[in-house]
N, C-alpha and C positions, 0 to 999 in steps of 0.2 A: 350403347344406344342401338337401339331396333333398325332397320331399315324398311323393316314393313310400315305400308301408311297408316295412320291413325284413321280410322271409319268416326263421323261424325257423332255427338253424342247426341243422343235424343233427347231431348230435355222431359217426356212424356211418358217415358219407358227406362229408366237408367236403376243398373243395380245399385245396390245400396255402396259397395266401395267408388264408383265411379259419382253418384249420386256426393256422397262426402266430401271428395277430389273437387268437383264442383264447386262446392257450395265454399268451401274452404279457400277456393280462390278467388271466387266473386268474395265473400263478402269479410276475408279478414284477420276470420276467425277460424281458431283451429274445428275442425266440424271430424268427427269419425265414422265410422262405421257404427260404432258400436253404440255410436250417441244416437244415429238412426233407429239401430236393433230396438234402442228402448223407447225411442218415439213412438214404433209400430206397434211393440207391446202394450204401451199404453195408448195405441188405438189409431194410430197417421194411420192415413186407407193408404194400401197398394194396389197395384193391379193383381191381376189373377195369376199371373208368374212369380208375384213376390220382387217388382220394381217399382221403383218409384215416380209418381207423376209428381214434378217439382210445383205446379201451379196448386193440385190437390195437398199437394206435402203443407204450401204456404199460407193456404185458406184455413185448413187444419191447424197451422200455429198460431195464426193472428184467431181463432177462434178460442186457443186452447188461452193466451192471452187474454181476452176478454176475461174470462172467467174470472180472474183476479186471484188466482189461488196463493 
């Protein structure tokens, strides 16, 4: 274990592993990296670093959603 302190995660700006670790512990479910990769391939907006806004991430699934596919 680290004794450096953990820097707060931005919920607005988070890389895709940090972004996964997240989401995987709010809500449950195992979430990865890689399940991300293919989110944004198939179109979740990033920012222009290539991180994730988790609010843009969420409007994007409940969109993708609708869709009914």
């Amino acid at each position: 274990m680290s004794n450096s302190p953990r820097l707060p995660l931005n919920p607005t700006a988070l890389p895709l592993a940090d972004a996964a670790r997240a989401l995987a512990q709010v809500g449950g479910e195992p979430v990865t990296e890689e399940m991300l990769r293919t989110d944004v391939d198939a179109g979740a907006p990033t920012n222009a670093n290539g991180t994730l806004n988790l609010v843009h991430y969420a409007a994007w699934l409940a969109k993708e959603m609708g869709r009914g596919d």
